[in-house]
C-alpha positions as a Python dict, from the first residue, in 0.01 Angstrom:
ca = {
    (1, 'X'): (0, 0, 0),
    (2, 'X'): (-172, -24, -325),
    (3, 'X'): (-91, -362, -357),
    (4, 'X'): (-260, -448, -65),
    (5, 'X'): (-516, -252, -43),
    (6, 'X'): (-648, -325, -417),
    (7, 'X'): (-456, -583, -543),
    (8, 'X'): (-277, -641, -901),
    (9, 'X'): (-563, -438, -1043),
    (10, 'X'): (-467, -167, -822),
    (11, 'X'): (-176, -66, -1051),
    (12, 'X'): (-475, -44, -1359),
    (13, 'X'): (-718, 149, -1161),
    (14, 'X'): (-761, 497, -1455),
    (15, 'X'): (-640, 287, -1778),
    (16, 'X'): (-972, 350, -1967),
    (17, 'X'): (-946, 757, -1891),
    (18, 'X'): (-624, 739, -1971),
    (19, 'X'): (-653, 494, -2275),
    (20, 'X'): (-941, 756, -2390),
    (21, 'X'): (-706, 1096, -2357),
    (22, 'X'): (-443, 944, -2498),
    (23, 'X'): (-536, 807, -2862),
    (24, 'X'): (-791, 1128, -2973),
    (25, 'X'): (-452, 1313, -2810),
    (26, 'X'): (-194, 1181, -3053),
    (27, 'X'): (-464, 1134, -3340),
    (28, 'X'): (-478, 1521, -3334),
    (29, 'X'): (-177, 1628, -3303),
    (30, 'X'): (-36, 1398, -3548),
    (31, 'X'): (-383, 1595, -3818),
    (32, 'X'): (-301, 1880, -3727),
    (33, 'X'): (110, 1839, -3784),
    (34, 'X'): (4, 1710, -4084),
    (35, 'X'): (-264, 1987, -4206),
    (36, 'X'): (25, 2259, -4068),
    (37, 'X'): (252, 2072, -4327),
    (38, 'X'): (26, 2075, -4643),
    (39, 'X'): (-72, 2447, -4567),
    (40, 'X'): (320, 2516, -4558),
    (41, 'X'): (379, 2312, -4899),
    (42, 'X'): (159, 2565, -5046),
    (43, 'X'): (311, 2843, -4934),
    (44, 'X'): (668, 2783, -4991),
    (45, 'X'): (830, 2548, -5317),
    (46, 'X'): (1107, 2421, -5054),
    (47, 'X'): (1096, 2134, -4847),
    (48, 'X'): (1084, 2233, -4453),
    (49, 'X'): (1343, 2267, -4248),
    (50, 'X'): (1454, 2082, -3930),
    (51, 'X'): (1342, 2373, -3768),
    (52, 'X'): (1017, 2462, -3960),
    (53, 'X'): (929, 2106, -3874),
    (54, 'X'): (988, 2147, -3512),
    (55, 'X'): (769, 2436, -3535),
    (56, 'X'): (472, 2308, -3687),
    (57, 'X'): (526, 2021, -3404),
    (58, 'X'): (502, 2280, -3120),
    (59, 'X'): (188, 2422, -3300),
    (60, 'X'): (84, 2120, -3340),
    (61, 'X'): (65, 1992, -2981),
    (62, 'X'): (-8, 2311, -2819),
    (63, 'X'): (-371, 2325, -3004),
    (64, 'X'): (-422, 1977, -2902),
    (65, 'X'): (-333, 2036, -2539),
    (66, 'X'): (-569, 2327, -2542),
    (67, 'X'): (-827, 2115, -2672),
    (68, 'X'): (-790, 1805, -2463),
    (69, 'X'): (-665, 1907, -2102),
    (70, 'X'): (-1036, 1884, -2015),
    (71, 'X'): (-1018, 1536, -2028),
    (72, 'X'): (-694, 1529, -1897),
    (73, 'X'): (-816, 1723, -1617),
    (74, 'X'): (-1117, 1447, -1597),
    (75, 'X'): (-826, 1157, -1604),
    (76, 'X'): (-679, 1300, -1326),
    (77, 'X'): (-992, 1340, -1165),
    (78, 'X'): (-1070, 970, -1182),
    (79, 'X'): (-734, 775, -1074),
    (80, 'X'): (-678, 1049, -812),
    (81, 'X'): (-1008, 1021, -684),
    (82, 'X'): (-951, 653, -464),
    (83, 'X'): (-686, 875, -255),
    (84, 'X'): (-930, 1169, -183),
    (85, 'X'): (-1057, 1204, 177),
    (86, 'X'): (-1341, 976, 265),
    (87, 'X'): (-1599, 1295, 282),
    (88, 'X'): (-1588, 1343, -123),
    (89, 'X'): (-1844, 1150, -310),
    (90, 'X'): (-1650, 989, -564),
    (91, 'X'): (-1703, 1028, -955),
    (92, 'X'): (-1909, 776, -1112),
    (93, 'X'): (-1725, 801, -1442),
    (94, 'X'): (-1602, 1031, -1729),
    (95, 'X'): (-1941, 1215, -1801),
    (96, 'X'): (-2031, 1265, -1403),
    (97, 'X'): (-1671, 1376, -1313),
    (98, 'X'): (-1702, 1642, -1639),
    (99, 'X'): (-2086, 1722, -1490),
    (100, 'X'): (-2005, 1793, -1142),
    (101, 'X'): (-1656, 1957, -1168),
    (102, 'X'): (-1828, 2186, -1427),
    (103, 'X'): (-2119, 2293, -1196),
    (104, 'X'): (-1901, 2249, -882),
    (105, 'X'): (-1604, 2415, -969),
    (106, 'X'): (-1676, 2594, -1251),
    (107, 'X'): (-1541, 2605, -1648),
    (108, 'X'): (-1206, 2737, -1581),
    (109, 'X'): (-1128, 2404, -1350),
    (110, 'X'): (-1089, 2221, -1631),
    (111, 'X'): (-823, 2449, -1781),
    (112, 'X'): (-610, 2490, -1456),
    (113, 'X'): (-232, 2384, -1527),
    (114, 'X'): (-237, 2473, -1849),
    (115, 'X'): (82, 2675, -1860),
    (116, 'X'): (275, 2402, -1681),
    (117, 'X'): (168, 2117, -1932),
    (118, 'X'): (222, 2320, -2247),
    (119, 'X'): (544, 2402, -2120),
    (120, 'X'): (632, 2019, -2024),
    (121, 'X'): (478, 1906, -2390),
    (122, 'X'): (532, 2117, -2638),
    (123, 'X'): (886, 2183, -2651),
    (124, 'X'): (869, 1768, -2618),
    (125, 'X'): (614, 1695, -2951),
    (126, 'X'): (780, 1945, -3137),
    (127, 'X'): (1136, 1809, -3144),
    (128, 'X'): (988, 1497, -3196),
    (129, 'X'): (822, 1613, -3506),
    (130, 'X'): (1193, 1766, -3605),
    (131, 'X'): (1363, 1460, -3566),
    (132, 'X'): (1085, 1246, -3698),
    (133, 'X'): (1067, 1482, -4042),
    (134, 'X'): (1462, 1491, -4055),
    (135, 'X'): (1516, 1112, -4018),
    (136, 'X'): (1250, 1015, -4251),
    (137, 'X'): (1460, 1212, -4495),
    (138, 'X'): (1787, 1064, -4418),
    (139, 'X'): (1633, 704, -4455),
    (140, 'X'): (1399, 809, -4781),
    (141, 'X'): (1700, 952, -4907),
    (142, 'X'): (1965, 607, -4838),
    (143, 'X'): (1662, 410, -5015),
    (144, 'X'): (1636, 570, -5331),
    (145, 'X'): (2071, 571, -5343),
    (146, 'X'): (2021, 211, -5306),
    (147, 'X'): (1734, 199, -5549),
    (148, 'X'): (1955, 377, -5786),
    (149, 'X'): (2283, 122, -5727),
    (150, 'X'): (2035, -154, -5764),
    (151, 'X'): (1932, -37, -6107),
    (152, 'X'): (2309, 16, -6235),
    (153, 'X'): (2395, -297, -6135),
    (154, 'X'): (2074, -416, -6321),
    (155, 'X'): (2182, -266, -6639),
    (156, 'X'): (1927, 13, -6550),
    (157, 'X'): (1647, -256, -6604),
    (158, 'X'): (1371, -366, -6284),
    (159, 'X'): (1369, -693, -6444),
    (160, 'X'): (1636, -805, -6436),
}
């Protein structure tokens, strides 16, 4: 029905709210993984664990859901709003769909479903920050063995 009723650009009606939640989305969790990981250097003279890194992952992601499912809310808003019933007025972008669902519907609207999508994500980001941290070991560790074989062979000179 899409298809026909809006053609091939149809299927792209909500890419820029989506294009806009998702890159300041990833951006912060990916600062604030990062930040969680530099504040854990100091306190501990031990690399991370697998797990500590999943951690810091779940932290990670579940401040930046907090902070962004307003404009998730507003994405939704916006590519659901073509399938609303006739009667609603639709949104004429991002800043009047944040505008009128503030004053309409209040603060809290933007924050309903929370739960649910920190449940869904979280557990999600933060083994991906695990596996991420354990495999960039594994491969940092197989370059500097073949760093080292390269310089034995070498006579333990780069120049050669």
């Amino acid at each position: 029905g899409l298809y026909r009723q809006r053609g091939v650009l149809g299927f792209y009606t909500g890419w820029w709210p989506g294009l806009v939640g998702k890159i300041p989305s990833y951006a912060l969790t990916w600062t604030f993984f990062q930040q969680l990981k530099q504040l854990r250097d100091k306190l501990s003279n031990r690399p991370a664990h697998n797990y500590e890194n999943t951690i810091m992952g779940c932290v990670a992601s579940a401040t930046t859901v907090c902070i962004m499912m307003p404009m998730d809310t507003i994405k939704t808003r916006l590519v659901t709003q073509g399938s609303a019933a006739a009667a609603n007025v639709p949104y004429k972008g991002i800043i009047d769909c944040a505008a009128r669902v503030a004053r309409e519907e209040g603060l809290r609207t933007f924050y309903r479903g929370l739960a649910p999508r920190l449940i869904s994500v979280v557990p999600m980001i933060g083994i991906q920050f695990g596996v991420y941290e354990a495999m960039k070991k594994v491969m940092l560790k197989r370059n500097n063995q073949k760093k080292k074989k390269q310089l034995m062979e070498n006579g333990g000179s780069d120049f050669a």
